[in-house]
N, C-alpha and C positions, 0 to 999 in steps of 0.2 A: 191042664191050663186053668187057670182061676179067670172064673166067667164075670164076678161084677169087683170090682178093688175099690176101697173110699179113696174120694177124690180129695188129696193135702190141704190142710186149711192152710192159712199164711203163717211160717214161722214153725210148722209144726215137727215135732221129730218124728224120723223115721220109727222110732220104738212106735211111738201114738198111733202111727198110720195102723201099724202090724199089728196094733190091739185094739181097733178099730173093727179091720176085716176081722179079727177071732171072734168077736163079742157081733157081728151080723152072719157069720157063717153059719153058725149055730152048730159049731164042733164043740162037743163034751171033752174033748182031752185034746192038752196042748200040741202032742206031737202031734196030732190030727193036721192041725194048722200048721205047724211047722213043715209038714211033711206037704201041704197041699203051696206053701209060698216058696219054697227052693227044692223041693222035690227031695229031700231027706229029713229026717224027724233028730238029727245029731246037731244040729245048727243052736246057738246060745241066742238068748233075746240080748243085744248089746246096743248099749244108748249112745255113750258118744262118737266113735268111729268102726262100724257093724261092718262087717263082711259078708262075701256071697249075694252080692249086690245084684252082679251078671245073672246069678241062678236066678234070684229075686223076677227082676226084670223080664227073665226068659218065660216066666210060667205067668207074666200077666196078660191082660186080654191083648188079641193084636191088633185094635183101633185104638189103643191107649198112647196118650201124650207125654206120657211118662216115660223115661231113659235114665241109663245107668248116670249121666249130669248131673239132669237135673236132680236125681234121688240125692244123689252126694255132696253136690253144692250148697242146696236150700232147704235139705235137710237132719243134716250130720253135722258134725262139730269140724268137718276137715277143712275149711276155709278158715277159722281162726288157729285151726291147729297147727300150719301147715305154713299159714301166711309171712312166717321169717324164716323159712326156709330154702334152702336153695331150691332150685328149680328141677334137680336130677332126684334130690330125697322125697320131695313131694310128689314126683309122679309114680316116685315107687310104691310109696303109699298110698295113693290112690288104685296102681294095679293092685296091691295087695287088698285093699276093700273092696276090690271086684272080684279076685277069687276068692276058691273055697276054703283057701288058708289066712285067717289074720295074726297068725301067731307073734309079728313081727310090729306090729302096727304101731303099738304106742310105744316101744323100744327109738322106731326109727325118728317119732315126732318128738322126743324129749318130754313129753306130761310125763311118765312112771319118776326120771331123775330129778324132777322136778320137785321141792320141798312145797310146793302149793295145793293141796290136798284137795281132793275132787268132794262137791258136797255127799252127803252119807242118803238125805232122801229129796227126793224131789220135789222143788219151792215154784212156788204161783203167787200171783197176784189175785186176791179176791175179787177186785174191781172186775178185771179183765175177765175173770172165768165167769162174770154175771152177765156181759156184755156177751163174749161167748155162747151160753146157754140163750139169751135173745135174739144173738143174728143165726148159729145154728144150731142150738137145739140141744147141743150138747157139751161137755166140755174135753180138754184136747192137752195136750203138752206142750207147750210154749219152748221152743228151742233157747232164746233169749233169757227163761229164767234160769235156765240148768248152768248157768257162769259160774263156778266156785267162791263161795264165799257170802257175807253176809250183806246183799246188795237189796237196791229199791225198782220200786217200776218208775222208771221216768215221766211215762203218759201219765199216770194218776198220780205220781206223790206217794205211793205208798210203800212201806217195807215189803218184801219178799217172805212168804211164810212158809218153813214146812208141813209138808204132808206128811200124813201117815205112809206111805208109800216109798221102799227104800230103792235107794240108786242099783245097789246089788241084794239079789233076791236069794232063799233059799232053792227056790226051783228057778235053774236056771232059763228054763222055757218059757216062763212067763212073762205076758205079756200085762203089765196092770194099768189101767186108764184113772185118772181123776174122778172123782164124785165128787157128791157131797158129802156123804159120811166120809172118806178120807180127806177131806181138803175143808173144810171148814170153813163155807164163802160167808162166815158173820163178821169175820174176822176183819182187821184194817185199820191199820197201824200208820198213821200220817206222820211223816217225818218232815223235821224241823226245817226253815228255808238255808240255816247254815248249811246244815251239813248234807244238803239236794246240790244245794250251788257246790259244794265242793265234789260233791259224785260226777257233776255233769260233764265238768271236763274230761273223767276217769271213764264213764262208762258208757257215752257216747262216739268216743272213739271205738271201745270193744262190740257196742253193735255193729258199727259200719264196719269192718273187721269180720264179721259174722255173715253179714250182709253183701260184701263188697268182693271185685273179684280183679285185685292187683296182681302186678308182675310180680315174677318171683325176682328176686336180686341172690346175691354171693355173700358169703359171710363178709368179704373185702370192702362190698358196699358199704355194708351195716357198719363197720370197723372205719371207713374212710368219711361217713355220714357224722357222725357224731363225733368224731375228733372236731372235724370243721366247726360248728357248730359250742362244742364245748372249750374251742378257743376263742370263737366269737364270745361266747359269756367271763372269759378271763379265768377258765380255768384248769391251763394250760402254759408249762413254761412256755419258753422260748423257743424251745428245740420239740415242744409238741407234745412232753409229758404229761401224763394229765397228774395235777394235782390232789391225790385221791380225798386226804384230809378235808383241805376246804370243799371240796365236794361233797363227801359226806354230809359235813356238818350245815352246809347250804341244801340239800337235799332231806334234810331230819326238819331243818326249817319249816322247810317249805311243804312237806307233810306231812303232819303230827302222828306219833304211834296210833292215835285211834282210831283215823281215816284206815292207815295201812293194816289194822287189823281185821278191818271188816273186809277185806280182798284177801285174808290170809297169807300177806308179806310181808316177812322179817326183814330186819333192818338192824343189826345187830353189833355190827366193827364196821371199820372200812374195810375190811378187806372179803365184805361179804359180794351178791352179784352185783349189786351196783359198780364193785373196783371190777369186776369181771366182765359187765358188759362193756364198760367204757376201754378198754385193752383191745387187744387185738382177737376177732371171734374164730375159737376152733371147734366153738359149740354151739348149738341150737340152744336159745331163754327162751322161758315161756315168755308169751303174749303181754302179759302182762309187764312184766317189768320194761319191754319197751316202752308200752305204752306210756307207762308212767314216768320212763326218762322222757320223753316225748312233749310229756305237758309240763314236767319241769323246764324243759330247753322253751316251752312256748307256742310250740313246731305241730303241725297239725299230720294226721296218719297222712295224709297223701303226699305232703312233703319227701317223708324219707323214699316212696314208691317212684316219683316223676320226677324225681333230681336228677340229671343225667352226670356219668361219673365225671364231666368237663368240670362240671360248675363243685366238685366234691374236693375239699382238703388240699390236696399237694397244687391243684392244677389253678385253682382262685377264678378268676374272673377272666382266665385268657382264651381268647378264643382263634382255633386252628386254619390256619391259611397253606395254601398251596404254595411251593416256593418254588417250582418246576415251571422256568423260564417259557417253555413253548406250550402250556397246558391254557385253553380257554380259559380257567377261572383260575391266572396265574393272580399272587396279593390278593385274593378275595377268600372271605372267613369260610369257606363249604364245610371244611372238616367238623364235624359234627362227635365222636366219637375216639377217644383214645384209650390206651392202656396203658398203666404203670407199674413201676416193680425198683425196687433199688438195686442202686450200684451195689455189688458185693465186697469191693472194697473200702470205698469212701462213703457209703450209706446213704448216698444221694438220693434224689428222686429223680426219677428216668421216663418219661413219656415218648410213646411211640405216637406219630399222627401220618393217617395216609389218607390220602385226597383220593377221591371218589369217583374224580373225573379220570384220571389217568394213572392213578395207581402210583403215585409216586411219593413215597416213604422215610421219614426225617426220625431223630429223635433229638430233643432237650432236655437238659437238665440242670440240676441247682436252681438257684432264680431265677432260671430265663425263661423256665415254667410259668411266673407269674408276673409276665414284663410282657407288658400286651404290643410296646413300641419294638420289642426284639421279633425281627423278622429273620433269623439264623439258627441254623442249627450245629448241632454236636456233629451227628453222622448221620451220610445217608444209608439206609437200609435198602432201598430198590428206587432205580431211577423212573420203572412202567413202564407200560407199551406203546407209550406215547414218546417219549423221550427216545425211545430204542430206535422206532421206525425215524423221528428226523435225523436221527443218527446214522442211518443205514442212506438218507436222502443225501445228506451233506456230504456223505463219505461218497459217493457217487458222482460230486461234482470236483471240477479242477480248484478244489481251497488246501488250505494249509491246516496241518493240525491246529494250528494256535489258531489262526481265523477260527475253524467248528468250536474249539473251547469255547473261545469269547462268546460265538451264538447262542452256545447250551450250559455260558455261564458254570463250567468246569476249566479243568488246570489241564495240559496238554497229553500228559501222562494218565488220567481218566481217560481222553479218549483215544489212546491207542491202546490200552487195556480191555475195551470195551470195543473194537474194532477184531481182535481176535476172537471177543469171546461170541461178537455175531457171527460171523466167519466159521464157528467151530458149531455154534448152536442151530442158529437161524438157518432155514432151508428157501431166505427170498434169494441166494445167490441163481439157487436153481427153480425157482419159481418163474413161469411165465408167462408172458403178458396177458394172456386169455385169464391165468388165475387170478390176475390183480381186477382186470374190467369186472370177473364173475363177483370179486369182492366186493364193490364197488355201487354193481346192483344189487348183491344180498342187501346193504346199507342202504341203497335209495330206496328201494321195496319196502324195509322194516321200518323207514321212517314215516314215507305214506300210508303204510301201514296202521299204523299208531296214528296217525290223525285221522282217519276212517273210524276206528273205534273209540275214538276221545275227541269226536269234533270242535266241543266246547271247551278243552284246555287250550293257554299259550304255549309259542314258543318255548318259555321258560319251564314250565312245569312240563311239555310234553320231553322235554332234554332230562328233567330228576328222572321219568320214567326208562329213561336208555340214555345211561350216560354212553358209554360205550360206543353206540351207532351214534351219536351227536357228535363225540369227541373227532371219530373218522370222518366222518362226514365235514367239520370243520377243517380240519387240517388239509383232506385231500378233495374235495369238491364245494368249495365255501360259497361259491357262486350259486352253486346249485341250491346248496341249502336255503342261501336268501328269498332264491324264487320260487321255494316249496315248503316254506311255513308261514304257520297260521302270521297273520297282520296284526300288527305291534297294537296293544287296546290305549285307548287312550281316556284315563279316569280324572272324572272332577270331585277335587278333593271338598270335603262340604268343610265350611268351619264351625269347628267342637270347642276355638278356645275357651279356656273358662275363664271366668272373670275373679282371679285369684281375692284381690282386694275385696272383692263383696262377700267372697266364700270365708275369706279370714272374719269377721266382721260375725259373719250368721254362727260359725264353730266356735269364736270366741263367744259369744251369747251362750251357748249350750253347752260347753266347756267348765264357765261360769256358775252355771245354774246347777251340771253336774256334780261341781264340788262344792258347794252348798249344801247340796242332798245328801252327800257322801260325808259331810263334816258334822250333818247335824244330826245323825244316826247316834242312839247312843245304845246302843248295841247290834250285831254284826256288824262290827268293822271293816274297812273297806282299805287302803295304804294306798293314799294318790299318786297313782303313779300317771303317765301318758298309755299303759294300756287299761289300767284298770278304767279311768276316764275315756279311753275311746270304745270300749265294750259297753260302756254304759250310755253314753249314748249313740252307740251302734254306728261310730265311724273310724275301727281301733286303725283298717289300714290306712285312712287315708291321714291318722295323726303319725303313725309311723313311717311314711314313706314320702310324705307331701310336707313335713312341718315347716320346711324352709321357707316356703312358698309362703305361708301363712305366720308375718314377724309377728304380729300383735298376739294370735294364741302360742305361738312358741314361748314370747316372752312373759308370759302369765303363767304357762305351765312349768316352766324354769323355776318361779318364786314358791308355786302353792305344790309342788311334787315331793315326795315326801324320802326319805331314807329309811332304813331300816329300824336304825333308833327314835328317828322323828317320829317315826308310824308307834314303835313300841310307849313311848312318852307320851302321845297325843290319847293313847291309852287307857293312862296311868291317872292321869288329870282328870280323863269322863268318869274313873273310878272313887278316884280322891272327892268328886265332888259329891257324888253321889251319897259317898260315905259321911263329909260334912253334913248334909243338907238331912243327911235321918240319924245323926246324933251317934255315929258308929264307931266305936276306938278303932285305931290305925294301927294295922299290922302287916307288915310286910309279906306274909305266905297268903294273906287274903287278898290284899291289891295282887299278888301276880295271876292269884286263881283268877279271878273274875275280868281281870283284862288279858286272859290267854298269853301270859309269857313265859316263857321255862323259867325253872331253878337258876339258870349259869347267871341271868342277867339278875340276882336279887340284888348282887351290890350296890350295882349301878342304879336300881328302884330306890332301892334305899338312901341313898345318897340324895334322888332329885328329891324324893318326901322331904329331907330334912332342909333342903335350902329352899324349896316352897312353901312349906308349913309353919314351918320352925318347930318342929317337934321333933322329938326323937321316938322311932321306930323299932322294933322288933321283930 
């Protein structure tokens, strides 16, 4: 057992820990070390997702805070690796970095099929390793900087540098740490405010990623997530196809080859991953390309994580009610949760919803999935155990089949179909009396029960906890129930209105002043839009989702918002002036360099030069 272990600094990789202890151990040969941290000297030093984790773990001190977790969470690359993953592949690979075998590992995560190449040696922030060296003493391996590709440090502004120090070694034991003769802290490389602004959106979603610890989802998700979504931006027939073309050529737009090189991502047809992730997923993409459909769509990472599948694609905005006539929360929204799948003959969409309270199970399809006033369904799937037992009540008293239908809101023929099949299943024919009161009190026991241990929930919350005993309990001793729960709370609502008119007023001011700043830029361009203006001055939700509220900035932002070509033109003009004003002939491949437009549009540049100028162009 290993008697003292370095305590992880923040962010650090596990490689760094492990060549930490070698270099205080004070072992001459690596397998010495290897052999004293997992108890055999055969184990590889492996930087992004290591194996023999458990061994790891077993042979360290045992008042140590450290667990097979935490080592894997906040230390290893398997929280971005993993994190589009389903929830059955990710925990395989996770068992497999616990045992002694990783053979499997980056096969099952999809980095090896991946065309995005893992960096060759390992890149640091100078700043940070100076900072480093001042708070402890020494310097360490930054998990954060090991991202593929050719990225910056956010905190300082500066390029990522490599070391002398490669990702894969000759000796595979080795452990190698940062210095200063490998890492070169004079170095520091500040990069320009364009092209920071355009990282941040890319690379701060992949720390939180790194950092962060979401649900796993189903590729169905990911497939149902970005449809919706990608027809919200119009880029989607009718029928749901995605438009690969104008996608393409709106996604080239919107990230210039230079940005996507320094992430080492091609972009190369339409019919490259971008037409692959936007289809239906039979495969794990790396990280990155979500990410980056992600900030194209505008959509933040935790969006696609806390979506629930209601509010995704086929289902829109409708939300699931109980339609089970004798159920306490009959027409009220409970259902929470549903599943879909298409017709296999008419290709429809088919939604399953079962209420929570009583188990009682519908499905819709076609548009009536997204028709929030449709209270009907296709078929029922199961009536519940709610529905059964009034069934079994009613069938007990002197009524008529058509009377019980009318009750439980079925056709006559349901219930004499469902009167044999209690008859045949159900064992209350021969249940007696004593079994129904022992029922009765298991139910009033579990409910007192539950408010003994949740004295401070209501009524209402202590029923989510046991739908089940609430349900019984309501249908067969309702009386009782009244007089054995919590007292209805009675809350005074405080008033929040806002005072719309004055806020329109204060955002039109700063709206204003916004596009000013952003107009009198004559270089980094900015294309006014209502988000580029509400990021700027730091109120994009409340222009997106409140503008109604607010006529006077809507109507402002209506006239000065800009189009694609207006944005490209307003361009041209800060260019064209620039170039009159220092005496500079006009050429058409110079205006489009200098005001960042492609090739495709030179026509169109050329065209506005000659009826602005009056000149003719080349």
């Amino acid at each position: 057992m290993i008697v003292q272990f370095p305590t992880p600094y923040p962010d650090e990789l596990l490689y760094s820990i492990l060549g930490r202890y070698h270099m205080r151990s004070g072992n001459v040969f690596l397998k010495h070390t290897t052999e004293d941290l997992f108890g055999k000297r055969t184990v590889s030093a492996t930087v992004f997702l290591p194996s023999n984790i458990h061994s790891l773990v077993s042979h360290l001190p045992e008042n140590t805070a450290l667990n097979e977790d935490v080592l894997i969470r906040n230390h290893t690359f398997f929280p971005f690796a993993t994190v589009f993953l389903p929830e059955n592949r990710a925990n395989s690979i996770y068992q497999a970095m616990l045992s002694d075998s990783g053979e499997k590992i980056y096969v099952q995560s999809g980095l090896m099929a991946s065309s995005i190449p893992q960096n060759k040696a390992f890149k640091f922030c100078p700043c940070c390793f100076r900072e480093d060296l001042e708070q402890f003493g020494e310097l360490y391996w930054h998990r954060l900087h090991q991202l593929p590709g050719q990225l910056l440090c956010l905190k300082h502004d500066l390029w990522l540098e490599d070391s002398k120090v490669p990702i894969i070694n000759s000796n595979k034991h080795s452990y190698i740490l940062p210095t200063i003769e490998n890492c070169g802290l004079s170095k520091g490389r500040q990069v320009e405010s364009k092209i920071y602004k355009q990282f941040v959106g890319i690379l701060k979603p992949m720390e939180n990623l790194l950092n962060g610890n979401y649900p796993y989802k189903s590729f169905s998700h990911f497939t149902n997530f970005y449809r919706k979504y990608l027809r919200g931006k119009g880029y989607t027939t009718a029928k749901g196809k995605v438009q690969q073309e104008e996608l393409f050529e709106a996604f080239h737009e919107f990230y210039p080859d230079h940005l996507l090189k320094f992430f080492q991502v091609k972009l190369e047809s339409k019919n490259s991953w971008l037409a692959s992730i936007t289809r239906k997923h039979r495969k794990s993409f790396h990280p990155y390309y979500h990410v980056l459909l992600l900030n194209f769509l505008d959509l933040n990472i935790e969006d696609v994580f806390t979506e629930t599948l209601l509010n995704i694609d086929l289902l829109g905005n409708f939300h699931g009610a109980c339609l089970n006539v004798i159920c306490p929360d009959y027409n009220r929204d409970v259902i929470q949760t549903a599943t879909i799948r298409r017709c296999e003959k008419t290709k429809e969409p088919i939604g399953r919803f079962t209420c929570p309270t009583c188990g009682f199970s519908y499905t819709k399809k076609g548009s009536a999935l997204n028709d929030d006033s449709c209270n009907e369904y296709s078929r029922i799937m199961d009536f519940g155990s709610l529905w059964r037992e009034e069934l079994a009540t009613l069938l007990g008293k002197d009524l008529s089949y058509r009377e019980i239908a009318r009750k439980l809101n079925v056709d006559t023929n349901t219930v004499i179909k469902y009167k044999e099949i209690i008859r045949s299943e159900d064992v209350a024919d021969t249940q007696s009396n004593t079994h129904t009161i022992e029922l009765l009190k298991s139910h009033r026991h579990a409910w007192l029960q539950l408010q003994k241990e949740h004295p401070n929930l209501s009524k209402t919350e202590l029923r989510n906890l046991a739908p089940p005993t609430y349900a019984y309990l309501y249908r067969h001793d309702k009386e009782w129930l009244q007089n054995n729960s919590p007292i209805k709370r009675v809350y005074r609502s405080e008033n929040k209105r806002v005072n719309w008119k004055k806020r329109d007023k204060e955002i039109l001011r700063r709206v204003q002043m916004g596009t000013d700043e952003l107009l009198s830029r004559k270089e980094d361009w900015i294309r006014i839009t209502v988000k580029s203006l509400g990021d700027f001055i730091g109120e994009r939700a409340l222009l997106e989702q409140h503008l109604d509220k607010m006529p006077e900035t809507k109507s402002y932002l209506q006239k000065v918002r800009e189009s694609e070509n207006g944005f490209r033109l307003r361009r041209v003009k800060s260019v064209l002036q620039e170039m009159h004003e220092a005496g500079e002939v006009i050429k058409t491949w110079s205006v489009l360099r200098r005001a960042g437009i492609k090739p495709k549009f030179e026509e169109e540049v050329k065209k506005f030069i000659q009826l602005n100028s009056g000149i003719n162009v080349y």
